[in-house]
N, CA, C and O atoms as a GROMACS GRO file, in nm:
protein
  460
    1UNK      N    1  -2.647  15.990   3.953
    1UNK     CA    2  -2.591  15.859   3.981
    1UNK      C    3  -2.705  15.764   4.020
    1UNK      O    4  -2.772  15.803   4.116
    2UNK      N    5  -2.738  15.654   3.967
    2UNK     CA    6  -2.847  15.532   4.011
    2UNK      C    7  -2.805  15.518   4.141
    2UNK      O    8  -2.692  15.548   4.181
    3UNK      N    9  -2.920  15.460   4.227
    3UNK     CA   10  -2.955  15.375   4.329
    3UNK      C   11  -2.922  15.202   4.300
    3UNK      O   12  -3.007  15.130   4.249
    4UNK      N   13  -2.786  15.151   4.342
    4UNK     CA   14  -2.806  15.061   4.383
    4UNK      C   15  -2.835  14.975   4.464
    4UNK      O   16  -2.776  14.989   4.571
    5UNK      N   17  -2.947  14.832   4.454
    5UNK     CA   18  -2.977  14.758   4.541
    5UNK      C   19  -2.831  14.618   4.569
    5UNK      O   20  -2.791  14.518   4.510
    6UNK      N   21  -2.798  14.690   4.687
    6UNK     CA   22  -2.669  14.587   4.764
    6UNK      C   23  -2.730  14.471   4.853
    6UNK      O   24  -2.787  14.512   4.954
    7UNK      N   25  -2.728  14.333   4.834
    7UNK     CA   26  -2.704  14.244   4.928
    7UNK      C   27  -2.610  14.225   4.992
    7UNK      O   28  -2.517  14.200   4.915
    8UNK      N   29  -2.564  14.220   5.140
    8UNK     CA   30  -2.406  14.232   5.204
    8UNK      C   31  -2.450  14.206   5.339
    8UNK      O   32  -2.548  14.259   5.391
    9UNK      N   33  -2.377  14.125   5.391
    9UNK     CA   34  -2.320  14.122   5.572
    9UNK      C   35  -2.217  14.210   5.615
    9UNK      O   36  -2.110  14.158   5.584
   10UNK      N   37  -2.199  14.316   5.670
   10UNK     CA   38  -2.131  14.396   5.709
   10UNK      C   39  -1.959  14.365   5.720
   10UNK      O   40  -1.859  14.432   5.693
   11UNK      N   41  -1.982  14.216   5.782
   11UNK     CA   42  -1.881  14.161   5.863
   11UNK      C   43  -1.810  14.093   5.763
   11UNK      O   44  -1.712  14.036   5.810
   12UNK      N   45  -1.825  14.079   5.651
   12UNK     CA   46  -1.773  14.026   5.500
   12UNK      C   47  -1.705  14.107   5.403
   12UNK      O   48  -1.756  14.181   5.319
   13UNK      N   49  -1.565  14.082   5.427
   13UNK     CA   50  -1.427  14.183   5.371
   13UNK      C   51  -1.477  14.149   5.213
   13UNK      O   52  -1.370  14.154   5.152
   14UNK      N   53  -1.543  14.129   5.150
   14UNK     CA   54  -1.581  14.161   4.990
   14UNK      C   55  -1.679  14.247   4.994
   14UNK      O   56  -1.700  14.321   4.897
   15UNK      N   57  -1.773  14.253   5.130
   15UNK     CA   58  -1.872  14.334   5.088
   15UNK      C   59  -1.804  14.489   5.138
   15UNK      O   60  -1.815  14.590   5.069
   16UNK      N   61  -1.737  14.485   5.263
   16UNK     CA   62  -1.660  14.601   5.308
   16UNK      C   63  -1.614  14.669   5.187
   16UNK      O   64  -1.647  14.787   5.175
   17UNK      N   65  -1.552  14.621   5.106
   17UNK     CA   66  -1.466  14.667   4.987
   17UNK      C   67  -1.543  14.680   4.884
   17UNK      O   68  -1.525  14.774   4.807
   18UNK      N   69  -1.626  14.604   4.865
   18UNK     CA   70  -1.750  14.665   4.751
   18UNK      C   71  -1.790  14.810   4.766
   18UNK      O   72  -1.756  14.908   4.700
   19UNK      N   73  -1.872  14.798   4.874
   19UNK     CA   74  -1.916  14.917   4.978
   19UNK      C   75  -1.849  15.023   4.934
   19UNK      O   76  -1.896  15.115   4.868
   20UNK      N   77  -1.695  15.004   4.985
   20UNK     CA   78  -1.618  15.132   4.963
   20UNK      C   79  -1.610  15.181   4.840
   20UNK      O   80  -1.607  15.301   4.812
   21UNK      N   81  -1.609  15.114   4.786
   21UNK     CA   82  -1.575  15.092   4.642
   21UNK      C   83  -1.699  15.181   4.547
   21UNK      O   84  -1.680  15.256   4.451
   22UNK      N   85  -1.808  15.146   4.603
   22UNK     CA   86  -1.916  15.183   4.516
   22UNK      C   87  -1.957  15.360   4.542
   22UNK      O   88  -1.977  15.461   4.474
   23UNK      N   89  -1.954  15.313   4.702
   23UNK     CA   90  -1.939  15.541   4.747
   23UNK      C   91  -1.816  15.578   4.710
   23UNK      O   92  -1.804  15.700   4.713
   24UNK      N   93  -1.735  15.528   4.681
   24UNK     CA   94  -1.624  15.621   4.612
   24UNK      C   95  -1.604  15.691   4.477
   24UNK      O   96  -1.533  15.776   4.423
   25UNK      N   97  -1.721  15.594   4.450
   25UNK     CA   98  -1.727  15.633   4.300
   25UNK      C   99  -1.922  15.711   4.284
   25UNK      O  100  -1.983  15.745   4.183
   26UNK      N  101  -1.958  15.714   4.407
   26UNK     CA  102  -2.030  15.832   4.409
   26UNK      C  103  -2.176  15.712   4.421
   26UNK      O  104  -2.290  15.756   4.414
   27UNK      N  105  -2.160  15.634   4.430
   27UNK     CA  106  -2.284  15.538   4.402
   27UNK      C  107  -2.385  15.532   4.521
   27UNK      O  108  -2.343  15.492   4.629
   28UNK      N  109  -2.493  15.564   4.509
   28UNK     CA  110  -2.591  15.590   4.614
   28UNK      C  111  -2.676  15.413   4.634
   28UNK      O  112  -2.705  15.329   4.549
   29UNK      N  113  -2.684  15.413   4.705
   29UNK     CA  114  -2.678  15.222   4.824
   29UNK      C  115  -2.818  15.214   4.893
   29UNK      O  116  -2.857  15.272   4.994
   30UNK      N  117  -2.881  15.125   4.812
   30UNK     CA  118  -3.004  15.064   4.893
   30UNK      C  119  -2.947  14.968   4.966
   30UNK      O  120  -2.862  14.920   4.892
   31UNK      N  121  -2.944  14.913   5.068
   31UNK     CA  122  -2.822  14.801   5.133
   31UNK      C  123  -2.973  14.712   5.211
   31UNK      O  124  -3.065  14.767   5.272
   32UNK      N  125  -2.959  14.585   5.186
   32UNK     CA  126  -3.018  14.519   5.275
   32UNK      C  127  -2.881  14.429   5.327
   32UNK      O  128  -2.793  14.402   5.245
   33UNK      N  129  -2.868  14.380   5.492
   33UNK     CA  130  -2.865  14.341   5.601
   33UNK      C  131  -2.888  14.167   5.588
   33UNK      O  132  -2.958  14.104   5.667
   34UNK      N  133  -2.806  14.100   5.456
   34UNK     CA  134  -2.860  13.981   5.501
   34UNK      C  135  -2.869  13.838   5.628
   34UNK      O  136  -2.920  13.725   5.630
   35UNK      N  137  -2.771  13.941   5.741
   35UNK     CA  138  -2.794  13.855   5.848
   35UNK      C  139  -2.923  13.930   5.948
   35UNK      O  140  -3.012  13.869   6.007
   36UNK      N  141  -2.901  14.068   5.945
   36UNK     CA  142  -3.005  14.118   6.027
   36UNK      C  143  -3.179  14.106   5.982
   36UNK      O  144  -3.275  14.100   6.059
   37UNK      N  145  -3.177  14.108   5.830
   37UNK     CA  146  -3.272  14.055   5.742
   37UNK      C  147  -3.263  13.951   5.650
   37UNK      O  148  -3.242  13.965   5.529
   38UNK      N  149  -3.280  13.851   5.707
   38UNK     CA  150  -3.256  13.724   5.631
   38UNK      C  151  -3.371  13.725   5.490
   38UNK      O  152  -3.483  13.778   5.484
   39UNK      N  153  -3.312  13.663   5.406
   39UNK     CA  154  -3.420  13.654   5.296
   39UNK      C  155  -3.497  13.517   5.251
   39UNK      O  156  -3.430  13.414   5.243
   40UNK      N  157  -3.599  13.516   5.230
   40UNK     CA  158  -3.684  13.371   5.244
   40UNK      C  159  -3.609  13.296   5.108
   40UNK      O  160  -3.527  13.343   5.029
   41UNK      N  161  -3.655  13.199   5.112
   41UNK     CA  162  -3.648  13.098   4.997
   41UNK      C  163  -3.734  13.152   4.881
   41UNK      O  164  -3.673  13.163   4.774
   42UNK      N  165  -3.886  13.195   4.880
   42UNK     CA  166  -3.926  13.238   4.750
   42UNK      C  167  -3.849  13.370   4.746
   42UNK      O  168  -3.820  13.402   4.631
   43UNK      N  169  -3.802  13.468   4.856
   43UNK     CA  170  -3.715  13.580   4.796
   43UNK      C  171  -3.615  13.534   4.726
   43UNK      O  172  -3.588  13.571   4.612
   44UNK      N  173  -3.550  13.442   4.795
   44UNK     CA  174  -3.457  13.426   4.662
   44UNK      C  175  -3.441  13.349   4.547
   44UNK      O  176  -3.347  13.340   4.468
   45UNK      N  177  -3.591  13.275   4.551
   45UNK     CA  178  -3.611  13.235   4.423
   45UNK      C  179  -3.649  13.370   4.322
   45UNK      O  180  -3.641  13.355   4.200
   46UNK      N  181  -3.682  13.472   4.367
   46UNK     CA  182  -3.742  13.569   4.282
   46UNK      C  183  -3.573  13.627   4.258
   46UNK      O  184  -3.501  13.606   4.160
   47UNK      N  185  -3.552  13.678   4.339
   47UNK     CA  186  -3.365  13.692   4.345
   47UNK      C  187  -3.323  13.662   4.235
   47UNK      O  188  -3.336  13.741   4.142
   48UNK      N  189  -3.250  13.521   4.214
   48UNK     CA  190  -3.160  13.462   4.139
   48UNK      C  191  -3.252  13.442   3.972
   48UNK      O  192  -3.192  13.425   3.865
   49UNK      N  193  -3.414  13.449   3.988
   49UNK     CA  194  -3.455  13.441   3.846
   49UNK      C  195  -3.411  13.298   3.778
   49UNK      O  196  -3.363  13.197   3.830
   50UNK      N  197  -3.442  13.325   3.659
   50UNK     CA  198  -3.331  13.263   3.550
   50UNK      C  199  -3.193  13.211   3.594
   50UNK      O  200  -3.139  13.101   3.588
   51UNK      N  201  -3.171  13.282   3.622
   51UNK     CA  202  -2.971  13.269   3.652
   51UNK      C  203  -2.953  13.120   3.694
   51UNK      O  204  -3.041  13.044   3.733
   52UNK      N  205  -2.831  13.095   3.678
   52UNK     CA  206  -2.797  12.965   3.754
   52UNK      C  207  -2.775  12.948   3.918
   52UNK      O  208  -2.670  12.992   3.967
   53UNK      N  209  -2.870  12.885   4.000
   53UNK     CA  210  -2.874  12.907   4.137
   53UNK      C  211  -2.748  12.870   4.200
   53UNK      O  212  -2.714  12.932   4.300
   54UNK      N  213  -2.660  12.758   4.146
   54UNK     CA  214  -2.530  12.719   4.189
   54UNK      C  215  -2.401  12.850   4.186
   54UNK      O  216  -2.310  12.865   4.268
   55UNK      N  217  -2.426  12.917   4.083
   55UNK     CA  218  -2.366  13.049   4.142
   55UNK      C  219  -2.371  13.166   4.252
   55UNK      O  220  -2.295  13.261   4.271
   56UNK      N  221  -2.496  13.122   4.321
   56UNK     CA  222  -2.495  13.215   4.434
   56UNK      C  223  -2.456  13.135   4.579
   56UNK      O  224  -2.478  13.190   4.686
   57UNK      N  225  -2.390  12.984   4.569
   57UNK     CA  226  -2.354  12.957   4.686
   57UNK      C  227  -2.208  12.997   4.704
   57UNK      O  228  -2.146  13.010   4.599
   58UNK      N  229  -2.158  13.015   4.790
   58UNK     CA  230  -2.052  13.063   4.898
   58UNK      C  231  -1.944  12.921   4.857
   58UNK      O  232  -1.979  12.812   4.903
   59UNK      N  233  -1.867  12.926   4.806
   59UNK     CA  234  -1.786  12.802   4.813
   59UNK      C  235  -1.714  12.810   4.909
   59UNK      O  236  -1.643  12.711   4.931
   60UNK      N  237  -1.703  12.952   5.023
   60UNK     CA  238  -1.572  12.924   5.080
   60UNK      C  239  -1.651  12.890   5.229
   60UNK      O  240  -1.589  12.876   5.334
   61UNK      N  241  -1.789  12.881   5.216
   61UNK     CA  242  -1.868  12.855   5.335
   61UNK      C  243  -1.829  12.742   5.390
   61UNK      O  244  -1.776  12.664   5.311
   62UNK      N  245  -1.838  12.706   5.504
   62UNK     CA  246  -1.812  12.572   5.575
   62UNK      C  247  -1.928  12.482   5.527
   62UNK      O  248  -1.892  12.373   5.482
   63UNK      N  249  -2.039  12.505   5.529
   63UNK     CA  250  -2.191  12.414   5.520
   63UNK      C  251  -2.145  12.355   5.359
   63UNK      O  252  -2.164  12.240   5.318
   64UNK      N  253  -2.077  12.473   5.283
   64UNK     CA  254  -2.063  12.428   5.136
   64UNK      C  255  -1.961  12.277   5.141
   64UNK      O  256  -1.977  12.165   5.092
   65UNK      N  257  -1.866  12.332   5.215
   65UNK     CA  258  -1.755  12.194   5.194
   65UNK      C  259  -1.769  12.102   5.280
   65UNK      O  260  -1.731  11.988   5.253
   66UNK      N  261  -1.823  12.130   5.395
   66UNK     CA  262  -1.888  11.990   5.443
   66UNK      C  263  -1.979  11.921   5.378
   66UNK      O  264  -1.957  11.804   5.409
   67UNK      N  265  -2.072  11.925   5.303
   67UNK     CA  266  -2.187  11.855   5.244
   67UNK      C  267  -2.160  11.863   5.073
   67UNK      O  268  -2.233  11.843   4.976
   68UNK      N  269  -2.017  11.902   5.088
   68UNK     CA  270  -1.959  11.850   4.928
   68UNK      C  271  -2.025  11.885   4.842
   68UNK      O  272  -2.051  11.802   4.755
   69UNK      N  273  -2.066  11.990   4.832
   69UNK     CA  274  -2.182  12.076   4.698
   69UNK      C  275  -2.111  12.109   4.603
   69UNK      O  276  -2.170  12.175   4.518
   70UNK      N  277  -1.979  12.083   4.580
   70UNK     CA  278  -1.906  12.105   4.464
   70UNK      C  279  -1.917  12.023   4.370
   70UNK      O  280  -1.926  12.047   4.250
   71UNK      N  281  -1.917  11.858   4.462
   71UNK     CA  282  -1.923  11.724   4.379
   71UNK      C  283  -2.049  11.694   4.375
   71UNK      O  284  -2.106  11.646   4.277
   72UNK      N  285  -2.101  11.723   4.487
   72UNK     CA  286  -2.256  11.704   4.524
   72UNK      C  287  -2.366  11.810   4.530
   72UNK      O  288  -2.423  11.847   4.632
   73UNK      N  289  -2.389  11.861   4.385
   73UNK     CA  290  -2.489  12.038   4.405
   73UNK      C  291  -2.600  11.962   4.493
   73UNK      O  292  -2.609  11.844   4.525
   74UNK      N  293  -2.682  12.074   4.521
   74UNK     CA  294  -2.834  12.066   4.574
   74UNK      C  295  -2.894  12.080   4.470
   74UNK      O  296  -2.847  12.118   4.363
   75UNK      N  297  -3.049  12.038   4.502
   75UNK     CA  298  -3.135  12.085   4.400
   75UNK      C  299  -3.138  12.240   4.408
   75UNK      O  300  -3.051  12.283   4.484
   76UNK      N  301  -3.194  12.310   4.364
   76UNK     CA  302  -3.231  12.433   4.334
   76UNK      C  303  -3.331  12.497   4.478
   76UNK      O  304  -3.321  12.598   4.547
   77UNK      N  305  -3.444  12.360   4.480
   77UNK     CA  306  -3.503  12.398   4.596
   77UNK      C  307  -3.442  12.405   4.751
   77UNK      O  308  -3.464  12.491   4.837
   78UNK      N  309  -3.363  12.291   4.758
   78UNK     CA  310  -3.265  12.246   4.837
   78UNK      C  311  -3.176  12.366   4.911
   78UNK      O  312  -3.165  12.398   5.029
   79UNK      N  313  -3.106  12.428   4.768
   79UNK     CA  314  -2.977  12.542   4.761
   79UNK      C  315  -3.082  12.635   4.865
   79UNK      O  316  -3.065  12.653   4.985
   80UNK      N  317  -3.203  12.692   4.773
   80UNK     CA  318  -3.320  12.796   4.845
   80UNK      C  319  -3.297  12.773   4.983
   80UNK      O  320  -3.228  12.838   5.062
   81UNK      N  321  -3.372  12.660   5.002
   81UNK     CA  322  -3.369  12.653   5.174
   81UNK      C  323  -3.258  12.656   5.240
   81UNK      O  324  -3.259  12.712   5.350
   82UNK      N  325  -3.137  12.599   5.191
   82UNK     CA  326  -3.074  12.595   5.275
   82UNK      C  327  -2.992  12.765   5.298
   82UNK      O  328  -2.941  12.801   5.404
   83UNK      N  329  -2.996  12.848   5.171
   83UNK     CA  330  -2.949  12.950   5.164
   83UNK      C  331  -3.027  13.092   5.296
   83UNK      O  332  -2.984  13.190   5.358
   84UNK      N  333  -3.147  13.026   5.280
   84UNK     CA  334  -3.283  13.078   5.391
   84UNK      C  335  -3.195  13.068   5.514
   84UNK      O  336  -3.144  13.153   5.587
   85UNK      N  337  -3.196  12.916   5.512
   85UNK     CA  338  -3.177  12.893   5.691
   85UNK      C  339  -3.032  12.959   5.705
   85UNK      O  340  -3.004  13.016   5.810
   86UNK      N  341  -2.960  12.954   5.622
   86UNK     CA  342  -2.770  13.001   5.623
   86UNK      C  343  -2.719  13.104   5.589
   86UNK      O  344  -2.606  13.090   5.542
   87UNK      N  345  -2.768  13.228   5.595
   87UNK     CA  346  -2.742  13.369   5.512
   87UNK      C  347  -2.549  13.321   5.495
   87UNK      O  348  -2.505  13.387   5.400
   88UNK      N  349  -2.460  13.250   5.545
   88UNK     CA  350  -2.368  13.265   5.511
   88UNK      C  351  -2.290  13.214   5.385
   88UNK      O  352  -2.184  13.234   5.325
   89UNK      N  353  -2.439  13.110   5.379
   89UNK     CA  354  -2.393  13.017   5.204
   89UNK      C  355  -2.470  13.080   5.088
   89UNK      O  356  -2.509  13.019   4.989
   90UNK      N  357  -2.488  13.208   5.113
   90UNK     CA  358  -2.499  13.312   5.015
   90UNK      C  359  -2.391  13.382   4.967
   90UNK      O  360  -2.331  13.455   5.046
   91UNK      N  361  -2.349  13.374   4.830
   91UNK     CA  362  -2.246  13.461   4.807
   91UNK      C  363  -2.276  13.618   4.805
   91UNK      O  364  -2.370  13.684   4.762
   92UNK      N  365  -2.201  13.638   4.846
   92UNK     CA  366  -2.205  13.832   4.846
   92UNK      C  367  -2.047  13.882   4.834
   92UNK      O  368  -1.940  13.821   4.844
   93UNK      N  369  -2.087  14.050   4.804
   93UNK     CA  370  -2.208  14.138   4.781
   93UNK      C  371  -2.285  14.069   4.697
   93UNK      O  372  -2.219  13.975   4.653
   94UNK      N  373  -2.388  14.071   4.655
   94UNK     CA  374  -2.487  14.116   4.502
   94UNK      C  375  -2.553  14.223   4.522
   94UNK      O  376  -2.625  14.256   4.615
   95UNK      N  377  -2.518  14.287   4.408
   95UNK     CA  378  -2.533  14.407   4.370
   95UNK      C  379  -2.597  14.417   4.236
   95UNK      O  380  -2.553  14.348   4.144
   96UNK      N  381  -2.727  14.522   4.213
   96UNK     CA  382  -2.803  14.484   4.120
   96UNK      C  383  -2.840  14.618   4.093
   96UNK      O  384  -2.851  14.705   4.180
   97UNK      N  385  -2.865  14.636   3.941
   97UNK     CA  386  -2.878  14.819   3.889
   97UNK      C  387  -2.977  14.708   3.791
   97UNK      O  388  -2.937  14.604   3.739
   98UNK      N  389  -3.097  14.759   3.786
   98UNK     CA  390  -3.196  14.728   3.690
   98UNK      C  391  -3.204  14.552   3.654
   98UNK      O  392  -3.180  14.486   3.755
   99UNK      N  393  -3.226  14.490   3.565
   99UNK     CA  394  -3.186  14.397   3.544
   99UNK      C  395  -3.004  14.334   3.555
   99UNK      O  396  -2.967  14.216   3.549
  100UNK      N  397  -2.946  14.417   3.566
  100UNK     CA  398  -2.764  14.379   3.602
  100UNK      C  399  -2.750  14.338   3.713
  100UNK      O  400  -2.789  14.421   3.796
  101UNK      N  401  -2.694  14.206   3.776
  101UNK     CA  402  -2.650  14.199   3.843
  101UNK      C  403  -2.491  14.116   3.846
  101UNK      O  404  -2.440  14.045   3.759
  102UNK      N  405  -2.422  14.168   4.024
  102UNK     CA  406  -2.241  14.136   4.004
  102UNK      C  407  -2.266  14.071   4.192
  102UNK      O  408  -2.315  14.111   4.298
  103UNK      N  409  -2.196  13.952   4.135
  103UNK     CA  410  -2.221  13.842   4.251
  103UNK      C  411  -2.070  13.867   4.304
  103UNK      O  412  -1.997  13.880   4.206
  104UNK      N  413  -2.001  13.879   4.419
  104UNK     CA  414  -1.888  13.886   4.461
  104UNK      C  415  -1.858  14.013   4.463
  104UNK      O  416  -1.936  14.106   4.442
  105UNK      N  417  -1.673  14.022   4.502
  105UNK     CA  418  -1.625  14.148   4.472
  105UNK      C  419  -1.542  14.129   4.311
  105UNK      O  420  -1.476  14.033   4.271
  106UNK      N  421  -1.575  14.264   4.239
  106UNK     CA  422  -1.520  14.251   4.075
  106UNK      C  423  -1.511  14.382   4.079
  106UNK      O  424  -1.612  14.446   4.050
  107UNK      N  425  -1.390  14.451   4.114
  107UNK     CA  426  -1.364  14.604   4.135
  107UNK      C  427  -1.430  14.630   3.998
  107UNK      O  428  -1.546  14.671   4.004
  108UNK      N  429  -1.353  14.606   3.823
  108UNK     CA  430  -1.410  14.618   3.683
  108UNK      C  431  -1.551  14.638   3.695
  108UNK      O  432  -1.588  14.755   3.688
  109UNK      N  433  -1.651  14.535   3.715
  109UNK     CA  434  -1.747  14.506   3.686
  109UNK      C  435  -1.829  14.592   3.765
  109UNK      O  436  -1.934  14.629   3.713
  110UNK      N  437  -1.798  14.639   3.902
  110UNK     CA  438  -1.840  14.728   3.992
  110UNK      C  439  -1.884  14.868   3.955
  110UNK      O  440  -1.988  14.933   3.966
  111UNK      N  441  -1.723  14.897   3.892
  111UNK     CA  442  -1.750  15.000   3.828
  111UNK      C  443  -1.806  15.031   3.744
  111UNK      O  444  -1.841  15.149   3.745
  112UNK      N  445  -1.844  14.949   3.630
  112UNK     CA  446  -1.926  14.994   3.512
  112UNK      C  447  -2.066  14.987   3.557
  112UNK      O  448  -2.154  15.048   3.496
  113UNK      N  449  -2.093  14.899   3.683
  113UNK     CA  450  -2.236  14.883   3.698
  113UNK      C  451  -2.292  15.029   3.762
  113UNK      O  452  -2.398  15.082   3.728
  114UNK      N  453  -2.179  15.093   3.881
  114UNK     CA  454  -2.200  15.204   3.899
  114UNK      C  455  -2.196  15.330   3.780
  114UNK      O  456  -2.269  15.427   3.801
  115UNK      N  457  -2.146  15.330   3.707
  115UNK     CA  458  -2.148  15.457   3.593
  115UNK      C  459  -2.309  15.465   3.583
  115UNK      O  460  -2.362  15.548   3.508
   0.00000   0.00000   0.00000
């Protein structure tokens, strides 16, 4: 069974259920701690890559709907920092097997990433 690398706050009922989800199906868990280990801005510029950075904010975050990032994105650099200073306007889990990665909870998608 692969080693997956998990991003998760403990205290976050998607990552709880990821979690479960992934040892149940036998999946062995590199887990980083993103409140106990916060991740910098170039980490998560290296992080997100390519990808579109507006998918890794938290819509259901408070910082998100106060400062209207739905109508009003950040820049990219912007999202970085502010994602730095806010581990909570990070969406999680992310969960990543080689180049794959699954932003949220997606029981489906979970599973195939674990096989």
């Amino acid at each position: 069974m692969p080693k997956l690398k998990m991003y998760l706050k403990p205290s976050c009922t998607s990552c709880r259920k990821a979690k479960g989800l992934l040892l149940e199906v036998g999946a062995q868990l590199d887990e980083h701690d993103l409140g106990k280990n916060r991740l910098t801005a170039e980490q998560l510029d290296a992080l997100i890559g390519t990808r579109n950075y507006l998918d890794f904010l938290n819509h259901r975050n408070e910082m998100y709907r106060l400062r209207k990032m739905k109508e009003n994105p950040p820049t990219r650099a912007e999202a970085l920092k502010l994602m730095a200073q806010e581990p909570n306007l990070i969406r999680r889990p992310i969960v990543i097997r080689g180049g794959q990665m699954v932003l949220g909870y997606d029981e489906e998608v979970l599973r195939k990433l674990a096989k």
